[in-house]
N, C-alpha and C positions, 0 to 999 in steps of 0.2 A: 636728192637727199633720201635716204634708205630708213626706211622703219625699220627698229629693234622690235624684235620679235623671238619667243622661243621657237625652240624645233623638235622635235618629236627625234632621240636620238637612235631610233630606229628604222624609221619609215623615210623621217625626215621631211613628212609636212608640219606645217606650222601648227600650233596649237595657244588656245585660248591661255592668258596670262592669268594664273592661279594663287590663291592661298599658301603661304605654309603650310606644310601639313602638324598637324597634329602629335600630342606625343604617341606611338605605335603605329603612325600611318608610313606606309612607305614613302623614303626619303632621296636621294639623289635619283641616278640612274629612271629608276622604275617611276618618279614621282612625275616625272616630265612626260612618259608616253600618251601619245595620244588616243582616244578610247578605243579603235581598233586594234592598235596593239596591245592595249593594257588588258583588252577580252579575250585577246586570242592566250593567254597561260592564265584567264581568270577562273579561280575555282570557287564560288561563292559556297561552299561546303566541305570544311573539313572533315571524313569521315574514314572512321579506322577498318582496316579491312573484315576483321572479324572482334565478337567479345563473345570472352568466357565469362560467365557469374558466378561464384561458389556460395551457393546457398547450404546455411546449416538443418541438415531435415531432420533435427529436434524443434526447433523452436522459428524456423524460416529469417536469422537475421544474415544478414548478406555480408559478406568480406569481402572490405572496401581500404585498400592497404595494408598495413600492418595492424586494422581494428575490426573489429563484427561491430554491425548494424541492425538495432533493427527498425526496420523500411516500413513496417505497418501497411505491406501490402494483399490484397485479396488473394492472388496467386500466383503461379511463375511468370504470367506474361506480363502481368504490371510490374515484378520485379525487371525485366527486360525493357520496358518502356524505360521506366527512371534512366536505367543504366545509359542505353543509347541516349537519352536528354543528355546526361552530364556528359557521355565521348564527344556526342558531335559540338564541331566548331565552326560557329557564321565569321567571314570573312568580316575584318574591322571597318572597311569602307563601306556595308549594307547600311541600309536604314531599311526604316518601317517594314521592318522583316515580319515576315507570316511562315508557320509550318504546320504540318501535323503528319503523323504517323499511323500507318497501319499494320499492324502485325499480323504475320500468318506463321500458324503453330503447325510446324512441318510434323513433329514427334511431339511424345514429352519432355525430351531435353535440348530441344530446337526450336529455335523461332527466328525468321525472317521477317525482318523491320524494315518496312519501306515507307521509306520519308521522301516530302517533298517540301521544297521553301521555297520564299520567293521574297524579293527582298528590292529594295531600288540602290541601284550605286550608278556614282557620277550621272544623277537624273536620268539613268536607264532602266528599267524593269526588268530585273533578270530572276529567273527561275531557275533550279534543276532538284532531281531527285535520283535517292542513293537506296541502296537494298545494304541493310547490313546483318549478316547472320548472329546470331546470338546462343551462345552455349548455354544449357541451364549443366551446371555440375555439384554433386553435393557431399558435403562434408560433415565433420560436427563442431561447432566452435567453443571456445576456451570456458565457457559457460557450462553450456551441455557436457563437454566432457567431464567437467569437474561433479557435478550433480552426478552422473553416471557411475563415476568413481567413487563417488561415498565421500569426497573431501567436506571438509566443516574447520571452522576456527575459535566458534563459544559453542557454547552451551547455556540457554538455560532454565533450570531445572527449578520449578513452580512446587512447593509444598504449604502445608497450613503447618502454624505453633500449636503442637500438643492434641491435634485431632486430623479427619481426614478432610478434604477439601470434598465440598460440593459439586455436585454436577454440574451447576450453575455455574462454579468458579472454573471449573477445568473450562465448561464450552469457551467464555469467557476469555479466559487465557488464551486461548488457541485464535482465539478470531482476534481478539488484538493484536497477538504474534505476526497471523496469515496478514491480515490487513494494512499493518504496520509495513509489510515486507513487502505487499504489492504496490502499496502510494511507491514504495523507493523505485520498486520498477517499470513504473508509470511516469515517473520524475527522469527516466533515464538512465540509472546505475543499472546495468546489467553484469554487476557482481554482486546484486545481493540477492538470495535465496534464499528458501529454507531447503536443508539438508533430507529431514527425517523429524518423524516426531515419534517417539518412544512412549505409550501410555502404560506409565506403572502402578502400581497400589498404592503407592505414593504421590502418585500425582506424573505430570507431564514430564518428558526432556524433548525441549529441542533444541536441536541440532543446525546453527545460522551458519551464511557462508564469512560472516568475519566479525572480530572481537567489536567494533563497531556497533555492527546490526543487532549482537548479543544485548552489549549493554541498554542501547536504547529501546530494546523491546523490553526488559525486565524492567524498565524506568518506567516504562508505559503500566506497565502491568501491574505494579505497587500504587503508582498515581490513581488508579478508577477501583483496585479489589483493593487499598493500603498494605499494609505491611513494610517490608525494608529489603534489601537481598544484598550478597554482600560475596565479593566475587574471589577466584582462587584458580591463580595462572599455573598452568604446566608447562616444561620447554619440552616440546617435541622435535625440534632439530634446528640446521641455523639456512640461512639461505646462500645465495652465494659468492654477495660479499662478505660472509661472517658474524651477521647481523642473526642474533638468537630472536627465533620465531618462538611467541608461545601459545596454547591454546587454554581460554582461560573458562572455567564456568563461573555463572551466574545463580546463587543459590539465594531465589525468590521465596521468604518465608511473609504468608500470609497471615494477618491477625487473629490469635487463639480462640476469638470468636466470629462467628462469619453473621450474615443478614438473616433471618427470619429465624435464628435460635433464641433460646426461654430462657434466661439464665437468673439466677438470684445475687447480688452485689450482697447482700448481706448485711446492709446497712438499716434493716430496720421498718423500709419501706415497701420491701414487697419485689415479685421478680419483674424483669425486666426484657419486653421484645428487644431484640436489637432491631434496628435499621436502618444500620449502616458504622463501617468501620473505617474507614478514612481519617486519618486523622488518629480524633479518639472517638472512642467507642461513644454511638448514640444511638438513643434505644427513647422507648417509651413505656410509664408503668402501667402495669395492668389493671393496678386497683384502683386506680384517678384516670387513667390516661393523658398525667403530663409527661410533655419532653424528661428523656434523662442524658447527658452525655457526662462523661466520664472526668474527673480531675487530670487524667495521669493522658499523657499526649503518645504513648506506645499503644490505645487503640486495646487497653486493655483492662480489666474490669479486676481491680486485685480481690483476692479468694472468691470471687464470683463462683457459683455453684451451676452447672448446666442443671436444667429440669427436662429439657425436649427440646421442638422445634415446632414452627406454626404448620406445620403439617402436621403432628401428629395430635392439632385439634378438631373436635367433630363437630356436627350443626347438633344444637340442643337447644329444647322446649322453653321457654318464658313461663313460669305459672304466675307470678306477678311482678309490677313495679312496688316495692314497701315504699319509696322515695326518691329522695334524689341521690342517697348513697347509699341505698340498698334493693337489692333486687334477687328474688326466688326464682332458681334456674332447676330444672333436671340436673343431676349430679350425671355424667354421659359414661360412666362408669356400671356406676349403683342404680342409678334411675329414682335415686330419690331427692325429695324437694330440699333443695338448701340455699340459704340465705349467703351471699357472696358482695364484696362490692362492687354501688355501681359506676361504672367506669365515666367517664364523659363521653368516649366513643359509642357507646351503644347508642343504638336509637330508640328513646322513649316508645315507641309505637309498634317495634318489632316485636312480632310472635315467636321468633326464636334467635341466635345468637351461636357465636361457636367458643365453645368450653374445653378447657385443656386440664385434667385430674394429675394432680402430684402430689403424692403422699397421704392420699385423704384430702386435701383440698382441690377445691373448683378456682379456676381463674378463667374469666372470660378475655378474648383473646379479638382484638379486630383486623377486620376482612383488609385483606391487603389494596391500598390503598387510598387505606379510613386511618393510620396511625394515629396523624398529628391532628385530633380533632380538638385538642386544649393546649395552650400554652399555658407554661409556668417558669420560673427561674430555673434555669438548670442544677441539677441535683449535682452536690459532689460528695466524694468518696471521702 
């Protein structure tokens, strides 16, 4: 009686009674040979003869199909490690595979990557190592080029209602803009940039790489300095399906009155620090030191009168407290003794105070900081 047995359809010694293979394992023919033959065309390493890498040398991202990357690598040879990781390929039979790679930077636009694995198949331990050359070549990608070009698709362009913006407003502007635009490029989107930023006597334009990135910076922009903006598309040509492109600005108009200006509401009570316009206008008064915000929700103080701004108040001498609602300051004008009210911000025991002169009168004015040292009901118009 004769044992069934397989055969090796090669050599044609017997071989050990096996598994199914797998899905991706090799199957008739090749799945039967016995481990002599199945070593001798075994190539535990797929590895391609040469690689080019097109790196953009603007901004170092790597072209990887028909897309740019970028690889967040230290320099051209870590760009070349990746690459050779993703070409080479371990044969599907390994297990408990080990590698590692060495590179040797022949030039600057050359490096030779010698790798070695080792890996166990059909409980053999097998080894080998490959040299593969690697091209560094460089380009510019769809990104860089467009930045190069001057391309942009919004605009937009930052002004104040009925005065000029702050220096405070403009830095402001621009770093919410900058930063808004770098989380996008940190998140991934490597279409969005800023173009140019235009500083005019008016205030800012810039220049984003799409109507997108426009509007939600101006969104930004209005939400933390208030105000509203309000946008106005151009067609500049169509693409090429037919489809009209347009380029739209953003016209960011900030609140007629900004933070640390002196203004008078007119109502009776006396002028008014702003600080802060969000919303509506809230300020505090200078002759009590209660909260003031505004009735009207446009952030705007109707016939409000400007007097200044809290910069243009000086430090000035204390001669006395008369009370608790009166107090004799230096006039920082005139230099002479006048009786003003006194605020709740002041501090009782202070020797001097900073006082702001409009039209003959003194208003004492508090250190940035100290505003809201009283509450009261809020004031309306």
């Amino acid at each position: 009686m004769s044992e069934s047995r397989e055969f090796c359809p090669r050599c044609g010694d017997p071989v050990p009674e096996r598994r199914d293979p797998l899905p991706g394992e090799p199957r008739g023919r090749d799945a039967l040979l016995c481990d002599d033959c199945y070593f001798e065309d075994f190539d535990l390493v797929d590895a391609p003869d040469r690689i080019e890498v097109l790196v953009c040398s603007g901004c170092g991202a790597v072209r990887r199909g028909e897309s740019w990357r970028d690889v967040g690598a230290r320099d051209y040879t870590d760009v070349a490690v990746d690459e050779v990781a993703e070409a080479l390929g371990v044969h599907v039979d390994a297990e408990d595979v080990e590698w590692g790679v060495e590179p040797e930077q022949v030039d600057e636009n050359n490096v030779r990557m010698h790798c070695r694995f080792s890996g166990v198949v059909h409980g053999t331990l097998r080894s080998a190592e490959v040299t593969v050359p690697v091209k560094i070549s460089r380009g510019t990608c769809d990104r860089c080029g467009r930045i190069a070009g001057g391309y942009y698709a919004g605009i937009v362009q930052v002004r104040a209602d009925e005065r000029d913006l702050t220096p405070a407003e403009r830095a402001e502007a621009l770093d919410i803009a900058e930063t808004y635009v770098a989380d996008q490029e940190a998140d991934g989107d490597r279409e969005a940039f800023i173009t140019e930023v235009n500083e005019t006597d008016d205030g800012p334009d810039v220049k984003l790489s799409s109507n997108r990135l426009a509007q939600n910076v101006a969104t930004r922009i209005t939400e933390s300095l208030g105000g509203s903006f309000e946008s106005y598309p151009t067609l500049v040509t169509e693409d090429g399906d037919g489809n009209e492109v347009y380029r739209v600005t953003f016209a960011v108009r900030l609140p007629k009155y900004a933070e640390g200006e002196i203004v008078d509401p007119e109502d009776g009570d006396g002028p008014v620090l702003v600080t802060g316009v969000s919303g509506r206008l809230q300020g505090v008064r200078l002759a009590t030191g209660a909260e003031y915000t505004s009735a009207f929700a446009d952030a705007e103080a109707p016939d409000a009168t400007r007097l200044g701004t809290r910069d243009d108040a000086t430090e000035t001498t204390v001669v006395t407290v008369e009370d608790e609602n009166a107090i004799q300051v230096l006039d920082p004008v005139t230099y002479e003794a006048k009786t003003v009210p006194n605020p709740a911000f002041v501090d009782g025991n202070a020797d001097s105070v900073l006082a702001f002169e409009h039209g003959g009168d003194v208003h004492l004015v508090p250190e940035a900081g100290t505003e809201t040292t009283v509450e009261s009901a809020p004031d309306r118009d």
